[in-house]
Backbone as a printed PyTorch tensor [residue, N CA C, xyz], in Angstrom:
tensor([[[ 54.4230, 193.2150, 177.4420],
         [ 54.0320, 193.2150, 176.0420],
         [ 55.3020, 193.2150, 175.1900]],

        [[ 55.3330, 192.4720, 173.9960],
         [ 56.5560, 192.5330, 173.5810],
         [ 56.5170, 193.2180, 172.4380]],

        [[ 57.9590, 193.7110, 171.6150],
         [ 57.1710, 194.8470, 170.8700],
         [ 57.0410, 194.8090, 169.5240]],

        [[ 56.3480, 193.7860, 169.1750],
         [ 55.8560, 192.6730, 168.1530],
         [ 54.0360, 193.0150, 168.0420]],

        [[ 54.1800, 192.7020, 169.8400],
         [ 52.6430, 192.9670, 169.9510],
         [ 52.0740, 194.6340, 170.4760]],

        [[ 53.3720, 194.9340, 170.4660],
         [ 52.8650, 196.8110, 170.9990],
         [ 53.1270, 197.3930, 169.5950]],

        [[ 53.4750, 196.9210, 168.3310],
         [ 53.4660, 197.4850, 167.1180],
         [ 52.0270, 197.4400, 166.5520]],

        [[ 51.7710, 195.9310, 166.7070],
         [ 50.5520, 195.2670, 166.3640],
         [ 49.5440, 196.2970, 167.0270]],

        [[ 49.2500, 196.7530, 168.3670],
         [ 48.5700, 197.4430, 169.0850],
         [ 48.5590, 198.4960, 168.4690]],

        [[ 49.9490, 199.1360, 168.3440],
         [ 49.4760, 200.3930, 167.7860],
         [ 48.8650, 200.6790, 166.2440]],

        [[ 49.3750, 199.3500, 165.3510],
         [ 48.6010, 199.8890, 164.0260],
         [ 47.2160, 199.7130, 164.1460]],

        [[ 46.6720, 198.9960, 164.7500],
         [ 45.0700, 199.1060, 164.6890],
         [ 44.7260, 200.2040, 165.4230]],

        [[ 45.0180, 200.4810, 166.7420],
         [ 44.9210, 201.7260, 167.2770],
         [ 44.8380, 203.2930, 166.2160]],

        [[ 45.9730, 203.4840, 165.5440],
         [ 46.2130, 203.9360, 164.2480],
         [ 44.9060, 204.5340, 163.6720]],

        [[ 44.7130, 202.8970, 163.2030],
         [ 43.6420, 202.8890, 162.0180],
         [ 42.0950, 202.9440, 162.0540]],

        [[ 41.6230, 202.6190, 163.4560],
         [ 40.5450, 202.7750, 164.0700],
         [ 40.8260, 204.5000, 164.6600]],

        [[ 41.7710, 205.2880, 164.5830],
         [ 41.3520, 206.5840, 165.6920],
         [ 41.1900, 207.8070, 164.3360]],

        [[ 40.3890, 207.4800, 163.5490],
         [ 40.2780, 208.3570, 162.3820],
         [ 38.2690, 208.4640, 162.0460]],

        [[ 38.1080, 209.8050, 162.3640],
         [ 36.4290, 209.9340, 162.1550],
         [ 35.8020, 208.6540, 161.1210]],

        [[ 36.2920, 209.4160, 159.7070],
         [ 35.9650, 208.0470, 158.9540],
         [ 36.1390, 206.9920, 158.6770]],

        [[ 37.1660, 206.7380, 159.4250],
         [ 37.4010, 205.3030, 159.6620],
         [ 36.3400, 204.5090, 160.7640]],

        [[ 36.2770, 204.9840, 161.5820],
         [ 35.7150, 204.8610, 162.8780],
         [ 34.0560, 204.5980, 161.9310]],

        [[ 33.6560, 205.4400, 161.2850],
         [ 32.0890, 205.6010, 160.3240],
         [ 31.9390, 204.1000, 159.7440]],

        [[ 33.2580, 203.6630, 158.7590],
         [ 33.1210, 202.6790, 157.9620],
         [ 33.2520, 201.3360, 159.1910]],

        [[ 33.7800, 201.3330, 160.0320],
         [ 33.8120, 200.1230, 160.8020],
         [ 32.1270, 200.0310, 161.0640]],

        [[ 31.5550, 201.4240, 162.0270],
         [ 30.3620, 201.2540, 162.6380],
         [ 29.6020, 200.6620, 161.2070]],

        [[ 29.4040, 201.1310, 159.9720],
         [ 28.9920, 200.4470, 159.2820],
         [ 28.9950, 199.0730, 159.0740]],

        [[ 30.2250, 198.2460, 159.2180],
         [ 30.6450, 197.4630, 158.5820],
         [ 30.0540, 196.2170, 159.6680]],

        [[ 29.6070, 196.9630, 161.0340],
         [ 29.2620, 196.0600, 162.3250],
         [ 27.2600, 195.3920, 161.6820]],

        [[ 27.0290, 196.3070, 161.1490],
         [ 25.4910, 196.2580, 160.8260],
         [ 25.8340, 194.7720, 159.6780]],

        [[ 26.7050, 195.1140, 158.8560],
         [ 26.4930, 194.0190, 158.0170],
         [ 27.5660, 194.5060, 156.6910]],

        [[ 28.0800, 193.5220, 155.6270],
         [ 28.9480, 194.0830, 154.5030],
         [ 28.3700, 194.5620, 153.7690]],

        [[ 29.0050, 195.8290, 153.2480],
         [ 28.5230, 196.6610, 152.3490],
         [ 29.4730, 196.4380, 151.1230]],

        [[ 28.6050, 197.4680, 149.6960],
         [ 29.6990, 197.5160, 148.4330],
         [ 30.2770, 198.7900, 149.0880]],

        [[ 31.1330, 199.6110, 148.2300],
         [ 31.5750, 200.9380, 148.2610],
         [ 30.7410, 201.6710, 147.9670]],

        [[ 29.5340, 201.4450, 147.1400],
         [ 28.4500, 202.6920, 146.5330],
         [ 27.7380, 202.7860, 148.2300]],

        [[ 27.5850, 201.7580, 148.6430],
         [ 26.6810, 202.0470, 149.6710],
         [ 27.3530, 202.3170, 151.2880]],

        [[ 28.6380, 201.7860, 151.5160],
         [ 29.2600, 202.9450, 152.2130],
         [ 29.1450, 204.7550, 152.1320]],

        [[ 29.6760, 205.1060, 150.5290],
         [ 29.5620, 206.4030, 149.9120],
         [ 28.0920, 207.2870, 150.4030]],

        [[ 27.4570, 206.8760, 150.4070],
         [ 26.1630, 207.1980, 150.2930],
         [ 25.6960, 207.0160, 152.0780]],

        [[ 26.4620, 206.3970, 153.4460],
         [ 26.2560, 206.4200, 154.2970],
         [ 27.7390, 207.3160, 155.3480]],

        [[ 28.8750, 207.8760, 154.5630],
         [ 29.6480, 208.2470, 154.5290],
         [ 29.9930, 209.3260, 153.9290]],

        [[ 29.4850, 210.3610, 154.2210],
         [ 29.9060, 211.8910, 152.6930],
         [ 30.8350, 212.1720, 153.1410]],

        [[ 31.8730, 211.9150, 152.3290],
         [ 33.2780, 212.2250, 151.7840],
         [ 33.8720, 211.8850, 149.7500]],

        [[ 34.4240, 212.5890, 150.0360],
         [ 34.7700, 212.1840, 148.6060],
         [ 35.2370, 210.6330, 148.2890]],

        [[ 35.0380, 210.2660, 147.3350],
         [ 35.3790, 208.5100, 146.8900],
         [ 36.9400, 208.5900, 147.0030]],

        [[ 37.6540, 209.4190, 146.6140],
         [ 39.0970, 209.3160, 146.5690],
         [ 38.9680, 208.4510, 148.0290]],

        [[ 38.7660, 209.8380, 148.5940],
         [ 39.1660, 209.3890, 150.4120],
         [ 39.1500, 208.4560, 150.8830]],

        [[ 37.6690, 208.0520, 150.6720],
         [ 36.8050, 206.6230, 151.2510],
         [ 37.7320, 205.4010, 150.5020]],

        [[ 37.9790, 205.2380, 149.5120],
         [ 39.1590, 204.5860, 149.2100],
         [ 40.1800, 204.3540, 149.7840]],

        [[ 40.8440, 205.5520, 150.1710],
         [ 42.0390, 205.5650, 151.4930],
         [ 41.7270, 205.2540, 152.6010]],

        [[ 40.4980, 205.4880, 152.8710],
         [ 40.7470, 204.7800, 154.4280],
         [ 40.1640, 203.4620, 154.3580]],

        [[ 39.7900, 203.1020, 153.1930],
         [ 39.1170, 201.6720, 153.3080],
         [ 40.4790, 200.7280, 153.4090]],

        [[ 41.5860, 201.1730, 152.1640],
         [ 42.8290, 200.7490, 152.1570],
         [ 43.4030, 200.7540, 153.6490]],

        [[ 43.6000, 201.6900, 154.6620],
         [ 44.4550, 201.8630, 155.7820],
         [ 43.5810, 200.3840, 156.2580]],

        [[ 42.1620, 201.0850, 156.7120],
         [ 41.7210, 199.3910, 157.2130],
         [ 41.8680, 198.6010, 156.8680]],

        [[ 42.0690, 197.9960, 155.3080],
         [ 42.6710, 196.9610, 155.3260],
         [ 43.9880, 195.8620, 155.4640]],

        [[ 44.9310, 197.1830, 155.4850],
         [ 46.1520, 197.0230, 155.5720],
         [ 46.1590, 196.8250, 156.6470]],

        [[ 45.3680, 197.0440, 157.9170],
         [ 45.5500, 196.8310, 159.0130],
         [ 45.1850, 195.5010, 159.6900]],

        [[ 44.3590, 195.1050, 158.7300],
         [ 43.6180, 193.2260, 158.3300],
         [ 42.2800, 193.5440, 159.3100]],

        [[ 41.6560, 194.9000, 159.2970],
         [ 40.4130, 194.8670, 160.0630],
         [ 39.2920, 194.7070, 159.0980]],

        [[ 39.5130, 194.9210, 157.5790],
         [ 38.2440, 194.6820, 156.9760],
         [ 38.7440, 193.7260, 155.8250]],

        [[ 37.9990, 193.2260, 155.4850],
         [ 38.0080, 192.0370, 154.0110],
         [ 37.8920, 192.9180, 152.8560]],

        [[ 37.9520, 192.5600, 151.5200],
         [ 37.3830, 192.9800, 151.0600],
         [ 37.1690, 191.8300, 149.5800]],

        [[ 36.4100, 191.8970, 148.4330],
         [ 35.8320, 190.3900, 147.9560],
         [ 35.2810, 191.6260, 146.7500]],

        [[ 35.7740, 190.8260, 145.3390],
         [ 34.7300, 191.5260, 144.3440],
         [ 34.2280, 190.9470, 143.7580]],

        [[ 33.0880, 191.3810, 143.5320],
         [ 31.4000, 190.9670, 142.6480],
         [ 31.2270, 191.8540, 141.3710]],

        [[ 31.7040, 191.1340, 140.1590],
         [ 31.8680, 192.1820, 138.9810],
         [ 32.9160, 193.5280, 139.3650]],

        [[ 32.2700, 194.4300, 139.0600],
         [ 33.0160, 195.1230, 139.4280],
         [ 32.3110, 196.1100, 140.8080]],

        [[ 32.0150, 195.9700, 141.1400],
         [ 32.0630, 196.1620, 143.0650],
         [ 32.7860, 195.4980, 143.3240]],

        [[ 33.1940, 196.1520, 144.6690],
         [ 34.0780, 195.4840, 145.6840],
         [ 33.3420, 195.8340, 146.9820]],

        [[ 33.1540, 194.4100, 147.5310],
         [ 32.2950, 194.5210, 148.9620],
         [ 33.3720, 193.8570, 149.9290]],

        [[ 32.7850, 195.2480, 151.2190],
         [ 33.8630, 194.6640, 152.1450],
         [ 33.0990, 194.6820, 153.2230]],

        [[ 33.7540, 193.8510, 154.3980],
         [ 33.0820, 193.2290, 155.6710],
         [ 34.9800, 193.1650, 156.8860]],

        [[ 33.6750, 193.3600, 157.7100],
         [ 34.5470, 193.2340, 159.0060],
         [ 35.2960, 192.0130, 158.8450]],

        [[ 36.5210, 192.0520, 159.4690],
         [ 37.5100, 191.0810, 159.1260],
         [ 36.8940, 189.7890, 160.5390]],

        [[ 37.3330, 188.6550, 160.3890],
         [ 36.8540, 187.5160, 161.4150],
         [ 36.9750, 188.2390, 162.8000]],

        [[ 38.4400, 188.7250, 162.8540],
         [ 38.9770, 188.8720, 164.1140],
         [ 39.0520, 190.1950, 164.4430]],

        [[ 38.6660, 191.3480, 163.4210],
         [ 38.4130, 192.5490, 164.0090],
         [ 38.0440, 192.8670, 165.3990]],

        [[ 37.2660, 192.3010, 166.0320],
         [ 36.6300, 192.7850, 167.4230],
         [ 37.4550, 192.3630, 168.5370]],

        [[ 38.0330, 191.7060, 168.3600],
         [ 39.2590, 190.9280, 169.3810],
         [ 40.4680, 191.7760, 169.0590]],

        [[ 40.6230, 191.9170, 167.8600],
         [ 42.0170, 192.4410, 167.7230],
         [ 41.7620, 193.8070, 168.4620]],

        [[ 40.8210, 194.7910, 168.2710],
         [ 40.5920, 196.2970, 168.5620],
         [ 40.6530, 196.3190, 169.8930]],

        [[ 39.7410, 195.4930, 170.6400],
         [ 39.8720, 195.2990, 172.2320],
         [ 41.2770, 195.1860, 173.0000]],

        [[ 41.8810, 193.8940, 172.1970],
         [ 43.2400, 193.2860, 172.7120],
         [ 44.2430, 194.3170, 172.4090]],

        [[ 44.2900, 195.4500, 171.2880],
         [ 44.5630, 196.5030, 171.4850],
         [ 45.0330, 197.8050, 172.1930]],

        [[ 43.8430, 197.6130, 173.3380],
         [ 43.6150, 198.6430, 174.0280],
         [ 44.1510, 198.0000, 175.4380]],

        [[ 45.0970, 198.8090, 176.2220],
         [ 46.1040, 198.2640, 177.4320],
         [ 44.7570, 197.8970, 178.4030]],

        [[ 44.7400, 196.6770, 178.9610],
         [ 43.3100, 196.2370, 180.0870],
         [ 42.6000, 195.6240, 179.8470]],

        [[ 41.6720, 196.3300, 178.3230],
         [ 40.7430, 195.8030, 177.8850],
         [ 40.6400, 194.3130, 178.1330]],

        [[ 39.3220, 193.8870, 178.2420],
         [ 39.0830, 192.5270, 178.1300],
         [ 38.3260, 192.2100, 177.2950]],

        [[ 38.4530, 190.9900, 176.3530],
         [ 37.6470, 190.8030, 175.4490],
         [ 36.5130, 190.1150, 175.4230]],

        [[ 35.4360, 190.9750, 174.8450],
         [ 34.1650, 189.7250, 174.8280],
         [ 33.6940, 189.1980, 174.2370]],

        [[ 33.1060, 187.6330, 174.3210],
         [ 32.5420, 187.4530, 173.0000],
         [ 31.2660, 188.0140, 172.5940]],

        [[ 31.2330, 188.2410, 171.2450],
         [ 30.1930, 188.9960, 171.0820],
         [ 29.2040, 187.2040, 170.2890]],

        [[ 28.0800, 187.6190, 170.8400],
         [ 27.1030, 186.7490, 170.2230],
         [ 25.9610, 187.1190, 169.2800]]])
């Protein structure tokens, strides 16, 4: 692994090993949400949920797209590959 791609490994690693982070992905697998409706499937304060929506995105695992003023975000294309390819072994699957 070179360590380009063991940096890469570890920031998603990172950013996925956090309770609420981990909450907003499982959400984000069902389908894209705004932020009101994360909030409301997520109790934490909005500050927070903000911050970790940011870490995930900085990490390029979630999108995010605004509609007035919402901002709806969705699993990034390559989220599920990247998280797998991640993890030392793992093999990736396609998901259908």
């Amino acid at each position: 692994m070179t360590t380009s791609a063991a940096v890469e490994s570890l920031t998603v690693l990172q950013a996925i090993a956090d309770p609420v982070r981990w909450a907003v992905l499982a959400a984000l697998t069902e389908a894209p949400r705004c932020v009101c409706s994360l909030q409301e499937q997520i109790p934490v304060a909005g500050n927070l949920l903000s911050y970790h929506l940011k870490v995930l995105r900085e990490a390029g695992l979630i999108t995010s797209s605004r509609r007035g003023r919402w901002i709806d975000y969705a699993l990034a294309d390559d989220a599920s590959a990247r998280m797998a390819a991640a993890i030392p072994g793992a093999r990736v699957v396609a998901v259908r």
